[in-house]
N, CA, C and O atoms as a DFTB+ gen file, in Angstrom:
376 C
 N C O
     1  1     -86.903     -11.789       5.564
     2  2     -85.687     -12.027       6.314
     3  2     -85.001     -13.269       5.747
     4  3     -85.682     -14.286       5.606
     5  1     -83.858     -13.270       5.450
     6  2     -82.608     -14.152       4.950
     7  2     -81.986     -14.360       5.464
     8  3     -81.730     -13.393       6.182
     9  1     -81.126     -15.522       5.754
    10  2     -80.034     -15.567       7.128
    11  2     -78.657     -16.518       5.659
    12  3     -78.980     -17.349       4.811
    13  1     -77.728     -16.134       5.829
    14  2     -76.763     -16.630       5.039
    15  2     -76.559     -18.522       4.893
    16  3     -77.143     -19.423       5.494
    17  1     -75.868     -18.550       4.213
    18  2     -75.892     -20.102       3.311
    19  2     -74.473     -20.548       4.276
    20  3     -73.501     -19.861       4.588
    21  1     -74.803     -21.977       4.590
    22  2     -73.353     -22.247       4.944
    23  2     -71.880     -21.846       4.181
    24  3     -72.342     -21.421       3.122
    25  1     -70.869     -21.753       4.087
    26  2     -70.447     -22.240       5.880
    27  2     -70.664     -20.609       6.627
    28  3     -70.469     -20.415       7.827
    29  1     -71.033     -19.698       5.803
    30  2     -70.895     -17.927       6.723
    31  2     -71.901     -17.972       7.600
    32  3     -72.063     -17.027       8.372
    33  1     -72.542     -18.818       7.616
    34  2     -73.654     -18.962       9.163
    35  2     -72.911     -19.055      10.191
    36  3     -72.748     -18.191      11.053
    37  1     -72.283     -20.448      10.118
    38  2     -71.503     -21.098      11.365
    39  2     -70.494     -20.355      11.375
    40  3     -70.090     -19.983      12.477
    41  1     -69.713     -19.872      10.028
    42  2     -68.429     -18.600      10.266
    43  2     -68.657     -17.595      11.260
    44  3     -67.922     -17.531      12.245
    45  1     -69.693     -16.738      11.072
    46  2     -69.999     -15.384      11.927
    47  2     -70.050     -15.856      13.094
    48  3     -69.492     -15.336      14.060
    49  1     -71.032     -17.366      13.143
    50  2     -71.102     -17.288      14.522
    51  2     -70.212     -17.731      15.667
    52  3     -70.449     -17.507      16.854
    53  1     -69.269     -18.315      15.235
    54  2     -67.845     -18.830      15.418
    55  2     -67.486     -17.338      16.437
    56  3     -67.446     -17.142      17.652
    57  1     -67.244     -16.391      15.105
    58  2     -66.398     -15.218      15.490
    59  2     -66.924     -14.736      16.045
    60  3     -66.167     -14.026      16.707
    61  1     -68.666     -14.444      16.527
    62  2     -68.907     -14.038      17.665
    63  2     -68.748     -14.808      18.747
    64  3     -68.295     -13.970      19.527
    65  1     -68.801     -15.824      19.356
    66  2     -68.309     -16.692      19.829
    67  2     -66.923     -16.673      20.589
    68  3     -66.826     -16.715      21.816
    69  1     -65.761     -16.596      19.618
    70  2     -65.044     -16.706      19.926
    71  2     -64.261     -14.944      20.326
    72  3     -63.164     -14.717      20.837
    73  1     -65.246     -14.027      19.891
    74  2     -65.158     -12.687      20.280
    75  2     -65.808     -12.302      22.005
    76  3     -65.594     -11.605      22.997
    77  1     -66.485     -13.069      21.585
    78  2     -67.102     -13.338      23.482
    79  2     -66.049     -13.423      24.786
    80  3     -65.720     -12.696      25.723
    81  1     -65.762     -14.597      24.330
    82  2     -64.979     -15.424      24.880
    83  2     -63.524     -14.681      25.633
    84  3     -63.191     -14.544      26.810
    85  1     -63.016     -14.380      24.604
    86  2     -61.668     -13.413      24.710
    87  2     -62.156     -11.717      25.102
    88  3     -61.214     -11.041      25.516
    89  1     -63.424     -11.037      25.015
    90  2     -63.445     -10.237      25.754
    91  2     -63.658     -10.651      27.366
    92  3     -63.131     -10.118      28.342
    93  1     -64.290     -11.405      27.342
    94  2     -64.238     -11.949      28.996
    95  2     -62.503     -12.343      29.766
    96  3     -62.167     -12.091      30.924
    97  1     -61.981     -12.753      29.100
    98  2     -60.790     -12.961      29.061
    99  2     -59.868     -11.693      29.340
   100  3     -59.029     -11.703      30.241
   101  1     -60.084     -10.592      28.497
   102  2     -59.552      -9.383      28.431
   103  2     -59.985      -8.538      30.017
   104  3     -59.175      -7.989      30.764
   105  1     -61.784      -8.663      30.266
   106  2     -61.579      -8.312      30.867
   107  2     -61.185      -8.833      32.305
   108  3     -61.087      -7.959      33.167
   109  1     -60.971     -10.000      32.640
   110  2     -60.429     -10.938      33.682
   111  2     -59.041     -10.480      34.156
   112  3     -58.723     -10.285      35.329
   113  1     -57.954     -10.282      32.642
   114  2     -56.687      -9.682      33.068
   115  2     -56.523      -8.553      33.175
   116  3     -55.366      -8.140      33.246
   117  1     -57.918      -7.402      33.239
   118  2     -57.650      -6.062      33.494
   119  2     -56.839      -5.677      32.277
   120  3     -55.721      -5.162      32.265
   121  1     -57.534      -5.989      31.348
   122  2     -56.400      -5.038      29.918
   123  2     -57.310      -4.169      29.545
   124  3     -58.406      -4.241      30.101
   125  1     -57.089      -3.166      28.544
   126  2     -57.614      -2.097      28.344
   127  2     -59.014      -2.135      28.176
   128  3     -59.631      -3.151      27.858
   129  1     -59.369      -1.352      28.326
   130  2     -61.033      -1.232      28.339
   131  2     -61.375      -0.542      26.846
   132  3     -62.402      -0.984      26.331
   133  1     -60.514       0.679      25.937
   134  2     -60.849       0.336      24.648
   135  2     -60.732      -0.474      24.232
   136  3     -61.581      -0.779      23.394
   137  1     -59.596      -1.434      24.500
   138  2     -59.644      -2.867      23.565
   139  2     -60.444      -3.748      23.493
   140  3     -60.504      -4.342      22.416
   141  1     -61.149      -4.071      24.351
   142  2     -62.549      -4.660      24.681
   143  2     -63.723      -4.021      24.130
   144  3     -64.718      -4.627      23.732
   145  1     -63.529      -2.547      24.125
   146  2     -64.457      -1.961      23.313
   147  2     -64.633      -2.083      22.257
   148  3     -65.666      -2.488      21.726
   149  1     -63.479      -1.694      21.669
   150  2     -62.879      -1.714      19.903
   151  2     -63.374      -3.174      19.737
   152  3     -64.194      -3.262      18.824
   153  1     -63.083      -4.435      20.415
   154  2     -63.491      -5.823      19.920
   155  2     -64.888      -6.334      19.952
   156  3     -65.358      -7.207      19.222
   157  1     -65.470      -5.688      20.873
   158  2     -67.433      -5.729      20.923
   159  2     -67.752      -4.991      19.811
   160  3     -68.450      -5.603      19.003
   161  1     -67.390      -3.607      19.452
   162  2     -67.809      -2.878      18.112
   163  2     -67.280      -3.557      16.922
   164  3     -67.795      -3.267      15.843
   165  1     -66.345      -4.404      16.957
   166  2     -66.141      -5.102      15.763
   167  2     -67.442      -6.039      15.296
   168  3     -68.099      -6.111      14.257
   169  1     -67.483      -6.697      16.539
   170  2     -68.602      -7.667      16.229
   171  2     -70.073      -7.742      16.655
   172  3     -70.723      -8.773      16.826
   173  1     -70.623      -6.069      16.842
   174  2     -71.624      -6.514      17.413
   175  2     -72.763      -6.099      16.424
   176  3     -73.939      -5.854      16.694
   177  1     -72.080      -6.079      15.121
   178  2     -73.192      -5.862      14.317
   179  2     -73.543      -7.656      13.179
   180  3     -74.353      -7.950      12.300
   181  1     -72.396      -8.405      13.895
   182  2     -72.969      -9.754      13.032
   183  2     -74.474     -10.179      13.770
   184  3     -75.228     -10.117      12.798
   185  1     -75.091     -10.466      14.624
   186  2     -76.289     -10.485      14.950
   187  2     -77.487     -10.090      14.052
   188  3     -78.467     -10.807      13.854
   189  1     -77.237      -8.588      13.419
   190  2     -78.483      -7.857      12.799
   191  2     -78.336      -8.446      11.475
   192  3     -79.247      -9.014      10.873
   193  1     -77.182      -8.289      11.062
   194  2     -76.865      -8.975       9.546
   195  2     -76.752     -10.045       9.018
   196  3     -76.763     -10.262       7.806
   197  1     -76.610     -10.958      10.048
   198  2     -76.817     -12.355       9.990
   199  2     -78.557     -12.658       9.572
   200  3     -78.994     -13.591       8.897
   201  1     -79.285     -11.597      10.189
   202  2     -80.662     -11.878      10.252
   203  2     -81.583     -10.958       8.768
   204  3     -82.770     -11.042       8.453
   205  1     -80.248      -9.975       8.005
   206  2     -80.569      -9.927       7.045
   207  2     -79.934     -10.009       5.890
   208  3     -79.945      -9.087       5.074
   209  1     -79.301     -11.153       5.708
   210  2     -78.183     -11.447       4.537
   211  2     -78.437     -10.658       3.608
   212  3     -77.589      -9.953       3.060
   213  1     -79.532     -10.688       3.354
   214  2     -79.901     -10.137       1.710
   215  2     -79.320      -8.942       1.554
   216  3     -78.813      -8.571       0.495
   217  1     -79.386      -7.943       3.129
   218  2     -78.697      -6.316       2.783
   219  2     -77.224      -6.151       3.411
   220  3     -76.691      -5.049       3.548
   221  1     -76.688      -7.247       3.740
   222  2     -75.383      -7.278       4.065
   223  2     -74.049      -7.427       2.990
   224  3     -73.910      -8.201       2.043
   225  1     -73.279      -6.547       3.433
   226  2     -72.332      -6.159       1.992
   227  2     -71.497      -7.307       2.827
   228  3     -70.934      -6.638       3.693
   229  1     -71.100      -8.754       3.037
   230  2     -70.238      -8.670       3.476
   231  2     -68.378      -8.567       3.436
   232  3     -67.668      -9.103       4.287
   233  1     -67.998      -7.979       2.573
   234  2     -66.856      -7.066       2.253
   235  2     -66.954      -6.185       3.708
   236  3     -66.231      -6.323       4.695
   237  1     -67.897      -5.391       3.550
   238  2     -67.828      -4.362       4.769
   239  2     -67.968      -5.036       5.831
   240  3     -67.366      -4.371       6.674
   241  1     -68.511      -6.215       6.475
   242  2     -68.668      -7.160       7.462
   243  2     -67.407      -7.133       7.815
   244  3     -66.953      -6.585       8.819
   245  1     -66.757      -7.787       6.908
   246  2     -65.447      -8.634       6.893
   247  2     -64.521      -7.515       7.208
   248  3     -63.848      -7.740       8.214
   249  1     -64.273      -6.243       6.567
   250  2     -63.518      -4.991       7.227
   251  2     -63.782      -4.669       8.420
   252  3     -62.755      -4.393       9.040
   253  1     -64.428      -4.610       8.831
   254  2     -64.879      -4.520      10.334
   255  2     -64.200      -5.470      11.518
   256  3     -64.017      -5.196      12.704
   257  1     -63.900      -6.650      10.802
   258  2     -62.719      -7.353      11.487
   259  2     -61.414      -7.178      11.307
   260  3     -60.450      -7.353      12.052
   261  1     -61.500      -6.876      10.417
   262  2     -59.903      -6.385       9.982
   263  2     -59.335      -5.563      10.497
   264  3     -58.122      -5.365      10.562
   265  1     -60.434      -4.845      11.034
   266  2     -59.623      -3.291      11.349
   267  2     -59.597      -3.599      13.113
   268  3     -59.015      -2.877      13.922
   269  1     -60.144      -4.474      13.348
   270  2     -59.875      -4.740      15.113
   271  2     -58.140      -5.661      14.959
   272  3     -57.276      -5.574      15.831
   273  1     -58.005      -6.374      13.830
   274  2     -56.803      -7.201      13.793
   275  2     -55.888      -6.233      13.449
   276  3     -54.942      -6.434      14.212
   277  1     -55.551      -5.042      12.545
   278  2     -54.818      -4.415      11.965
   279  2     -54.407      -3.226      13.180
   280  3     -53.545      -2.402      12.872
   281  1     -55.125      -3.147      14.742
   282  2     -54.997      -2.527      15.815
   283  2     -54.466      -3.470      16.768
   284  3     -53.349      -3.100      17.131
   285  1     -54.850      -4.595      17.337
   286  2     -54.712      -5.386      17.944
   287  2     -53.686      -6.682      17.750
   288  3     -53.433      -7.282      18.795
   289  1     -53.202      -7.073      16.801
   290  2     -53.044      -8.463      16.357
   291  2     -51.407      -7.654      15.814
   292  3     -51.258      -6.682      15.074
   293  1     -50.305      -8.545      16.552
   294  2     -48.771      -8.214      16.329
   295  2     -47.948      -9.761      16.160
   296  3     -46.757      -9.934      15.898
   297  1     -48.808     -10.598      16.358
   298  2     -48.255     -12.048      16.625
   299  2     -49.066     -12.334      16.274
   300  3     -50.144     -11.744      16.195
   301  1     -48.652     -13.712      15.847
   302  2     -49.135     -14.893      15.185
   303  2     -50.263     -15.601      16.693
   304  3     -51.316     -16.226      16.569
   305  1     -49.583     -15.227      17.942
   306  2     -50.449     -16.204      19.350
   307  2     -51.646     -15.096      19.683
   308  3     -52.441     -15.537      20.513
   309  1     -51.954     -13.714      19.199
   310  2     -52.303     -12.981      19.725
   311  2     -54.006     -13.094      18.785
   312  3     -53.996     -13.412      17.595
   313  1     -54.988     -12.871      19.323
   314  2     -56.697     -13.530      19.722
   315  2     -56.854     -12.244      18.195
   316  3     -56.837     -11.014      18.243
   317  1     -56.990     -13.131      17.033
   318  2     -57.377     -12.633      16.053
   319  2     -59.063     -13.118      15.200
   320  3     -59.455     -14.235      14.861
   321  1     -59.698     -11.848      15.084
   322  2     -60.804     -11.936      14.637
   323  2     -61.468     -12.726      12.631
   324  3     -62.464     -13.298      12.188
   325  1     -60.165     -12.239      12.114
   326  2     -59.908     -12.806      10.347
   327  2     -59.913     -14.641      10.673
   328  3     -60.547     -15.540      10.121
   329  1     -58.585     -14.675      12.177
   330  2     -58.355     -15.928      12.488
   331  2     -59.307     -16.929      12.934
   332  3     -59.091     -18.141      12.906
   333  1     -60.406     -16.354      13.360
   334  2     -61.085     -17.000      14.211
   335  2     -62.266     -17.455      12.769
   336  3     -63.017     -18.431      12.783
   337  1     -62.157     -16.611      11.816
   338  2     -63.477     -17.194      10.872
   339  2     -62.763     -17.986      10.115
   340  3     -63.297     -19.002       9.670
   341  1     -61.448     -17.695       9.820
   342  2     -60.891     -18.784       8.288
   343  2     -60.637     -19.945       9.280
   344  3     -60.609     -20.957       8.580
   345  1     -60.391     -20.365      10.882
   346  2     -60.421     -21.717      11.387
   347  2     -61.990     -22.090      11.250
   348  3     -62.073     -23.244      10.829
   349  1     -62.745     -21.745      11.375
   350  2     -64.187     -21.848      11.627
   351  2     -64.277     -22.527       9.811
   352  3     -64.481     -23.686       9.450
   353  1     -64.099     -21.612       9.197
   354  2     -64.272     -21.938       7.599
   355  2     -63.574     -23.613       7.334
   356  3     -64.006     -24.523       6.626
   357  1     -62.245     -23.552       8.289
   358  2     -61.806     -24.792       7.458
   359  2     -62.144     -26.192       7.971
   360  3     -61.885     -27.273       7.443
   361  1     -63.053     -25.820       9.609
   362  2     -63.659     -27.032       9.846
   363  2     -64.571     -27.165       9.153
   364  3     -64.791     -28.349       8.898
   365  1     -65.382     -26.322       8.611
   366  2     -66.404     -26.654       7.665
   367  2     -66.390     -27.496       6.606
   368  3     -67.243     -28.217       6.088
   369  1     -65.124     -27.236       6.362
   370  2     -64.777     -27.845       4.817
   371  2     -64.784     -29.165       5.173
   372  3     -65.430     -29.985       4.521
   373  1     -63.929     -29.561       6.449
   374  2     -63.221     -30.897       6.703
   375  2     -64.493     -31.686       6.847
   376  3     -64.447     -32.895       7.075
């Protein structure tokens, strides 16, 4: 078992995190219940893959968010999953 090299440790876990967060949110204001769905299936496979870097493509990781943003995400204010790892990425840096 392999678990990834900074900063995609603290990245993933950011975006689960911050995928948490905003489904609770979602479901608080009564918004759709696929959308909440669609956003748990985005991310509920960083957990397993986090725990085996070695067989994780992450290209395909990373599509997997994309495709919840490329459904969901119309604005720049609106709870994006790409968004939530490249902020995560650039505190890392700082």
């Amino acid at each position: 078992m392999s678990i990834p090299k900074e900063p995609h440790l603290s990245c993933y876990l950011a975006v689960l995190e911050s995928a948490l967060v905003h489904a609770r949110s979602l479901t608080l204001s009564g918004r759709s219940h696929q959308q909440i769905a669609d956003l748990l299936d985005a991310v509920h496979v960083i957990p397993e893959l986090l725990n085996k870097w070695e067989q994780c493509d992450e290209r395909a990781l990373f599509r997997f968010l994309e495709r919840y943003d490329q459904t969901y995400v119309s604005m720049e204010s609106d709870f994006s999953l790409t968004r939530a790892y490249r902020q995560a990425e650039e505190r890392f840096e700082t």
